[in-house]
C-alpha positions as CSV (number, residue, x, y, z in Angstrom):
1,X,-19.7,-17.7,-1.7
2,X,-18.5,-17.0,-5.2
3,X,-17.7,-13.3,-6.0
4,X,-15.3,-11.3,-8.5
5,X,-13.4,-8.7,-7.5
6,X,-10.8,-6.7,-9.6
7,X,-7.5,-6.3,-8.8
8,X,-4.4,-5.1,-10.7
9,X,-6.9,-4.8,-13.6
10,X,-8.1,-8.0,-13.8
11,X,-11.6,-9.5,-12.9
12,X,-10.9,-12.6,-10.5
13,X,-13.1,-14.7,-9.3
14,X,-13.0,-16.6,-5.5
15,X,-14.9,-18.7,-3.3
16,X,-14.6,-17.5,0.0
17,X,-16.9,-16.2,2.9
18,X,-18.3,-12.7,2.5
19,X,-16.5,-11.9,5.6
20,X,-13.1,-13.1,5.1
21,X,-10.7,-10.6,5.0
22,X,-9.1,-9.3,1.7
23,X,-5.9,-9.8,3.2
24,X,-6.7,-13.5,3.2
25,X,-7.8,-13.6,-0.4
26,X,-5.0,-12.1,-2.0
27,X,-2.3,-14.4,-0.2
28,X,-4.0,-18.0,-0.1
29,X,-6.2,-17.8,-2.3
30,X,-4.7,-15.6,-5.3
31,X,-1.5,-16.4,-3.9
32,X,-0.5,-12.9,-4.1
33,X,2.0,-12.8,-1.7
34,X,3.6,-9.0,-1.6
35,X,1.0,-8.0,0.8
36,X,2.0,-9.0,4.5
37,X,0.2,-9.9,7.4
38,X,1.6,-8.3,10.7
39,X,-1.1,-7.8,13.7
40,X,-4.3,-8.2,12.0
41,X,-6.1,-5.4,13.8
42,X,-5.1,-2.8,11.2
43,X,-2.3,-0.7,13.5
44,X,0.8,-1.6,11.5
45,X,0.2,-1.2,8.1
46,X,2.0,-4.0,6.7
47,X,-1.3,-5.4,4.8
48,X,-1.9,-1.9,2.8
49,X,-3.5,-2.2,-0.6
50,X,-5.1,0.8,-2.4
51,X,-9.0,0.2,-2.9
52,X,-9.9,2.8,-5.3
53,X,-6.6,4.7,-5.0
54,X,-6.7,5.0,-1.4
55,X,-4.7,3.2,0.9
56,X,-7.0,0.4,2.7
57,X,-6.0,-2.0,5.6
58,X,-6.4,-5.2,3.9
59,X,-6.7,-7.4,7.4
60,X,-10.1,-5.4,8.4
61,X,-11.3,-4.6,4.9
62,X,-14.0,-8.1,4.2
63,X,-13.9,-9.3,0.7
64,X,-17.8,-8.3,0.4
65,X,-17.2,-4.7,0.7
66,X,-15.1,-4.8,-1.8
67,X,-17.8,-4.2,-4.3
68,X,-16.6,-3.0,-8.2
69,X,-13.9,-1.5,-6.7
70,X,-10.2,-1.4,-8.5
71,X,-7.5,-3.1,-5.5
72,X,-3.9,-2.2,-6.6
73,X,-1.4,-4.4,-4.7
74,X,2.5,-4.0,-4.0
75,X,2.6,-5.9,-7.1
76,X,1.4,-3.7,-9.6
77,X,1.8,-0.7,-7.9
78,X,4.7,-0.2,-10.3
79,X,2.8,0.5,-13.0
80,X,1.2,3.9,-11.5
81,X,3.5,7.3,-11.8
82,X,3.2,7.4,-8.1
83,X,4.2,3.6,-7.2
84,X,7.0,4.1,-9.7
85,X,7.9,7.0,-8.2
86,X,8.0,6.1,-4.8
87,X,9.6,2.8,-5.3
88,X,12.8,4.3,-7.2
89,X,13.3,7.0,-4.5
90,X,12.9,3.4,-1.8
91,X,16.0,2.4,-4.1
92,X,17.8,6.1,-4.1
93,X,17.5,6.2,-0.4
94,X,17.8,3.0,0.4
95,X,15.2,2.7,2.6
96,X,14.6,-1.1,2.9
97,X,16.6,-2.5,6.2
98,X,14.5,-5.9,6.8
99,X,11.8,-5.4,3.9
100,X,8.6,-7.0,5.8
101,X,6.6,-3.9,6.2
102,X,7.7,-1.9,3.2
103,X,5.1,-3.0,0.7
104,X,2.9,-1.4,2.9
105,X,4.9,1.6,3.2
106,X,5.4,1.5,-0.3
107,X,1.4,1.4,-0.8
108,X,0.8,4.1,2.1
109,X,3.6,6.5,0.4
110,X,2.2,6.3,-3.2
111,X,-1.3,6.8,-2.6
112,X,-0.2,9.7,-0.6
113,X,1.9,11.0,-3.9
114,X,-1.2,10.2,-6.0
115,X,-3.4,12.1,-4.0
116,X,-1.4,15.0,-2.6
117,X,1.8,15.6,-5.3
118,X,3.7,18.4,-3.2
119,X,3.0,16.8,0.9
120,X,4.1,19.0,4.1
121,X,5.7,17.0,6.7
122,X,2.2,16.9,8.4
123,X,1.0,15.5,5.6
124,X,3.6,12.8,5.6
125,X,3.5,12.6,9.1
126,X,-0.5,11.5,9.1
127,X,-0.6,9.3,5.9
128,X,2.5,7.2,7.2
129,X,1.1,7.0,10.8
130,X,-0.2,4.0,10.9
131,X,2.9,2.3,8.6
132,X,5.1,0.9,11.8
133,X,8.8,0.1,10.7
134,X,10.4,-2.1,13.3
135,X,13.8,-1.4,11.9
136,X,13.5,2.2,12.6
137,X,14.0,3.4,8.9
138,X,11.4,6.6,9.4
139,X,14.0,9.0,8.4
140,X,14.8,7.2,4.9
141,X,10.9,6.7,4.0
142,X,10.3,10.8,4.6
143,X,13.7,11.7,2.5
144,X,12.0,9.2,-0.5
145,X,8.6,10.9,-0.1
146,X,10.4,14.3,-0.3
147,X,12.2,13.4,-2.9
148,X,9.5,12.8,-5.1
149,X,8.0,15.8,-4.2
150,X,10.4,18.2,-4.8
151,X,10.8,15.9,-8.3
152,X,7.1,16.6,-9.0
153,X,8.2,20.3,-8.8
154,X,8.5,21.5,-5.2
155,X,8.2,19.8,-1.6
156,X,7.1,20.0,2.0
């Protein structure tokens, strides 16, 4: 069925199933590629996308829920204060070992920014929970996020 939805502020329009996953639209058909596919069940986080700001498990999330909402992808995520924030302090803290989940990291951290400026480590702690790094770089993504708290003034 043919629908439009908006992402990284542009109207697109696809032909695809009301039910097929957004994760599926942005990689084969959109050929947007930043957002990974790791165990389809939403428990790793690899496939995060913001829907509206908040960060969305793209695997579970059906195209036809989508709606008028605004999906930011690891692409574009750049081009928010947050995302840009959050990706230079990946850099500063060299947080990428392997790279396969850290768009979603990426997406989970700056919505988290976004949303919350100044997070406690319990707030950390529950918006990265379901982000799974196989490479064990947990330490290095919490010393970014802190890092661009204390940069927005103060930290957890």
């Amino acid at each position: 069925m043919a629908t439009t939805i908006k992402v990284n502020g542009v109207d697109r329009a696809v032909d695809v199933d009301d039910d097929t996953p957004l994760l599926w639209v942005l990689r084969d058909v959109l050929g947007m590629t930043g957002t990974k596919f790791g165990c389809g069940v939403a428990l790793c986080g690899a496939c995060t996308v913001h829907v509206d700001g908040i960060a969305t498990r793209s695997c579970i999330t059906p195209v036809d829920s989508i709606g008028a909402s605004e999906i930011t992808t690891i692409e574009a995520i750049g081009a928010t204060a947050a995302g840009a924030s959050i990706q230079k302090a990946w850099l500063d803290r060299e947080v990428v070992q392997c790279g396969y989940c850290q768009s979603g990291q990426i997406m989970s951290a700056s919505a988290l920014i976004a949303s919350n400026p100044h997070p406690t480590d319990a707030d950390i702690d529950e918006a990265m929970s379901g982000n799974i790094c196989r490479c064990g770089t947990y330490v290095r993504i919490r010393e970014a996020i802190k890092q661009v708290a204390q940069s927005n003034g103060q930290g957890g």
